[in-house]
C-alpha positions as CSV (number, residue, x, y, z in Angstrom):
1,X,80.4,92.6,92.4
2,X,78.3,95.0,94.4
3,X,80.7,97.6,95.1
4,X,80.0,98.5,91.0
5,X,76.4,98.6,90.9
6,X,75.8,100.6,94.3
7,X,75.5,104.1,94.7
8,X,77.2,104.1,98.6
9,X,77.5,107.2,99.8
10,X,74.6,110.6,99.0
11,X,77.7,112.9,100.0
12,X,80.1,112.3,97.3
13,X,83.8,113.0,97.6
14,X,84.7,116.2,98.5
15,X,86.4,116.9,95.1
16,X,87.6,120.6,95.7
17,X,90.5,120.0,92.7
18,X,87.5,118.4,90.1
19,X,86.8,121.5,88.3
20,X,90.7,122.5,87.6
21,X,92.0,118.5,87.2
22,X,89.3,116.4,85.6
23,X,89.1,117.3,82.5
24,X,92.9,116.9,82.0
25,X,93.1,113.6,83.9
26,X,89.8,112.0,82.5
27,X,91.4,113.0,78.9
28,X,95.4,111.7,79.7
29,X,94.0,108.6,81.2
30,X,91.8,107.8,77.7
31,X,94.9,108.7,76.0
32,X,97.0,106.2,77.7
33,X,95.0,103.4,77.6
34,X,94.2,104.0,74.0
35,X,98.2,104.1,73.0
36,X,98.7,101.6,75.6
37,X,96.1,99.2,75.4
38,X,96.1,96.9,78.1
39,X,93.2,93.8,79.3
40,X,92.6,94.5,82.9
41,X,91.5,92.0,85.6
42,X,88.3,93.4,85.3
43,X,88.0,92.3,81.7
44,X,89.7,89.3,82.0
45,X,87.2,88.1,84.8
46,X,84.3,89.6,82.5
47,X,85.7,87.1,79.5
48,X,85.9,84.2,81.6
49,X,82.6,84.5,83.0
50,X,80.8,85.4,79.9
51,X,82.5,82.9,77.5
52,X,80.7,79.6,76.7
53,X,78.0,80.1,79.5
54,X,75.0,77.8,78.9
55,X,71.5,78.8,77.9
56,X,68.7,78.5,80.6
57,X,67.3,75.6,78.3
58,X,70.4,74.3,78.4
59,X,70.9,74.6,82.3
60,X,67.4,72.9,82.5
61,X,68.7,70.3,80.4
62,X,71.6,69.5,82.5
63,X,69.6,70.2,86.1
64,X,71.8,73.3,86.9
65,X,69.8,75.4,89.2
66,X,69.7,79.4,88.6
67,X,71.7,81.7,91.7
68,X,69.1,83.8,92.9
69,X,70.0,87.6,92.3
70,X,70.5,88.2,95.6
71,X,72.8,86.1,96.2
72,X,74.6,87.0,93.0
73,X,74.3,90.6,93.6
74,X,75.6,90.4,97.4
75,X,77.0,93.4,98.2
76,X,80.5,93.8,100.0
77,X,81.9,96.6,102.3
78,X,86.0,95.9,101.3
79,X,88.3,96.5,103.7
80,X,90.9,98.1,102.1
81,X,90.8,99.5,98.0
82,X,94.5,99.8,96.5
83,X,95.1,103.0,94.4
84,X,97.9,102.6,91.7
85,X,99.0,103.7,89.0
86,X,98.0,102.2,85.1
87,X,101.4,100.0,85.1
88,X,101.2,99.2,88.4
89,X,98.7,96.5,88.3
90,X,100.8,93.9,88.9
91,X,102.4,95.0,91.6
92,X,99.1,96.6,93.2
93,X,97.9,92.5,92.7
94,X,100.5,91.3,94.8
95,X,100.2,93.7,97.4
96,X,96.7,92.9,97.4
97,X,97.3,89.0,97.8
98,X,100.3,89.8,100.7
99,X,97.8,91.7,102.9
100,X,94.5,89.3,102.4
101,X,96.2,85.9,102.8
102,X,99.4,86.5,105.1
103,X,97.7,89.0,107.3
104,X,94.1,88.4,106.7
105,X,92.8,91.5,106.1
106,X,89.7,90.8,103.4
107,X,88.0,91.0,101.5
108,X,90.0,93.8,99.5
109,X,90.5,95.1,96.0
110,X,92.4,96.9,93.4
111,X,90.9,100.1,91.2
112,X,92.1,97.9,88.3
113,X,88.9,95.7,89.8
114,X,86.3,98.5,89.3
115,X,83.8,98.1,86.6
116,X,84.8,98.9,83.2
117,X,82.7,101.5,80.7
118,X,81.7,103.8,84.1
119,X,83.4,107.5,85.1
120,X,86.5,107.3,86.5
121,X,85.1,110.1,89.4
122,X,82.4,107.3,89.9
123,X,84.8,104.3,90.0
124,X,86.8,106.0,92.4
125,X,83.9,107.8,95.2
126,X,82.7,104.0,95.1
127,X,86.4,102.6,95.7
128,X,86.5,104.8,98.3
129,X,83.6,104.8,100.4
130,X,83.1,101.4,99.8
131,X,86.2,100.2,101.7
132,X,87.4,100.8,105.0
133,X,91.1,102.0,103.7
134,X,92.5,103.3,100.7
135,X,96.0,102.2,100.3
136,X,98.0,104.8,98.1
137,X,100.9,102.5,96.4
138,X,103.2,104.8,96.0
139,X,105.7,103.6,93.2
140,X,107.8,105.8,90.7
141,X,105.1,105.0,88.1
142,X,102.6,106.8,90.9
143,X,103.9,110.8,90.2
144,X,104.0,110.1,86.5
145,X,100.2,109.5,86.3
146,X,98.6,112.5,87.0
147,X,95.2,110.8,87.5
148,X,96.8,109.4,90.2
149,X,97.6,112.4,91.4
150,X,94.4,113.5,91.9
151,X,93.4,110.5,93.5
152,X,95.3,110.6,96.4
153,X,94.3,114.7,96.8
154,X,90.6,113.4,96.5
155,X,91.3,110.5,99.1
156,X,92.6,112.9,101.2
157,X,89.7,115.2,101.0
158,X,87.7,113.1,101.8
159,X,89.0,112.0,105.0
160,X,89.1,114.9,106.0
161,X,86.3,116.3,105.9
162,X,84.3,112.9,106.5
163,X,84.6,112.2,110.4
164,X,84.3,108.6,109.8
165,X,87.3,108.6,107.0
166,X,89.5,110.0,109.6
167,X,92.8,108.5,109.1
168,X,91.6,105.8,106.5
169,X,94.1,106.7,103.8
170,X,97.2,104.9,103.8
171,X,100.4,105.6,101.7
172,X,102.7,102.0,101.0
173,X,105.6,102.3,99.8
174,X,106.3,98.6,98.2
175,X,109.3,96.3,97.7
176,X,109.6,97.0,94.1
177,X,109.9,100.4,92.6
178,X,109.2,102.4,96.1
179,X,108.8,106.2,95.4
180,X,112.0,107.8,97.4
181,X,110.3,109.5,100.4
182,X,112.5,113.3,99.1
183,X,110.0,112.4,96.4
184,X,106.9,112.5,98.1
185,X,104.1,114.8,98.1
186,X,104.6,116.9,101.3
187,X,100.6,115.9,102.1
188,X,101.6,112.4,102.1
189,X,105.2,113.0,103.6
190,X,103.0,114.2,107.1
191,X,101.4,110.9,107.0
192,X,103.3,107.6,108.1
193,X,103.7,105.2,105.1
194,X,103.3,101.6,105.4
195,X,106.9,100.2,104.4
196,X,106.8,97.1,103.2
197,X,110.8,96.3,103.9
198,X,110.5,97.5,107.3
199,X,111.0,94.9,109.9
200,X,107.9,96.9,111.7
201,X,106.2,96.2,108.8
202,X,103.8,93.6,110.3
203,X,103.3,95.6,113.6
204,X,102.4,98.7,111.4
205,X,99.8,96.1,109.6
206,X,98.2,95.2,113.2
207,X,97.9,99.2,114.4
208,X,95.9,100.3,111.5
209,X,94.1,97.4,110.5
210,X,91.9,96.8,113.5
211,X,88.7,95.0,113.0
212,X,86.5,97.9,115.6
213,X,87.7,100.2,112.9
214,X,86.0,98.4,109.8
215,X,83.3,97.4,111.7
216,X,82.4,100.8,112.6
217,X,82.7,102.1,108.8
218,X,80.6,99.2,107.7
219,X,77.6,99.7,109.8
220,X,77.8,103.7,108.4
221,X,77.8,102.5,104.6
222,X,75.1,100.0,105.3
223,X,72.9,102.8,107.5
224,X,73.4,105.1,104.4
225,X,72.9,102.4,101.7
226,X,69.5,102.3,103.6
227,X,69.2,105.9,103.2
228,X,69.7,106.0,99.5
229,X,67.6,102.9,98.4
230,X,64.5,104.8,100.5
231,X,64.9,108.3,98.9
232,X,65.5,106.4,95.4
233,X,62.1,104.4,96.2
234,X,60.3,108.0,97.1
């Protein structure tokens, strides 16, 4: 998946919290997943593709022909990236599969997609400037995780001090285990919340998905991706 293996943006997130909240959430996040071991989509797609794969003798064998790597290595601009708390995953899958095959907005991804054995702070500047809109699913599970926490203060950061990012984070409150809104984060109580039992919830889908918008932040990540690969070659 390209999103993993590109370095999208030279300006990296405006991280004003890192230096007090990294540590802390880098370390609680470890913690959890080592008391709470769990296989993520990104593993389980590693396993499947991995397992009981041919050799190239044997591919020769059987006249398989070899994908080129640059077609293997395509590289996407999502259109929206789904941040979600650790037992969440489930839930941030089906929101994920509501919004790319009833209303058509993909490709998109979770942050339970990411690549595996990479930083968390690099996982999520990719996530981010790699998609169009970061969806914050805000659940009960979603205050509890304080790496979540400062995910959604980093999104917002970022979009505000990237012109581009302007208005490209998006808190969704879901069908199952919505965080109340007297339970919100007063940052994210100032911005309207996609509500998925709403009977406006499609019209809210149509007003801030619009396809000008994504193009727009797709031709900026490619111009910069342009950028980076030159000074890199330098």
């Amino acid at each position: 998946m390209g999103i993993g293996k590109s370095k999208i943006d030279p300006c990296p997130l405006s991280l004003s919290l890192v230096k007090s909240h990294s540590m802390n959430t880098s370390q609680r996040h470890h913690q959890s997943e080592s008391k709470n071991p769990k296989i993520s989509l990104h593993d389980v797609a590693g396993h499947s593709s991995t397992t009981e794969m041919p050799t190239v003798e044997q591919q020769g064998a059987e006249g398989v022909e070899e994908i080129p790597d640059e077609e293997a290595e395509e590289e996407v601009f999502f259109k929206f990236v789904i941040l979600h708390a650790e037992d969440d995953i489930s839930e941030a899958l089906r929101v994920q599969d509501l919004l790319q095959n009833d209303f058509g907005i993909k490709p998109g991804i979770i942050f339970a997609e990411m690549p595996s054995g990479r930083q968390h702070l690099q996982n999520l500047d990719d996530a981010v400037n790699g998609s169009a809109w970061t969806i914050l699913l805000l659940t009960e599970n979603f205050l509890r995780d304080t790496w979540c926490r400062f995910q959604f203060y980093s999104s917002l950061m970022n979009s505000v001090n990237r012109q581009h990012k302007y208005n490209s984070v998006i808190p969704m409150r879901p069908l199952n285990n919505p965080l109340p809104r007297e339970r919100t984060p007063f940052a994210l109580r100032t911005i309207n919340a996609l509500e998925e039992e709403s009977r406006g919830f499609p019209t809210q889908i149509e007003r801030i998905f619009r396809e000008s918008v994504y193009k727009s932040q797709q031709t900026i990540w490619k111009e910069t991706r342009k950028v980076v690969q030159m000074q890199f070659i330098a």
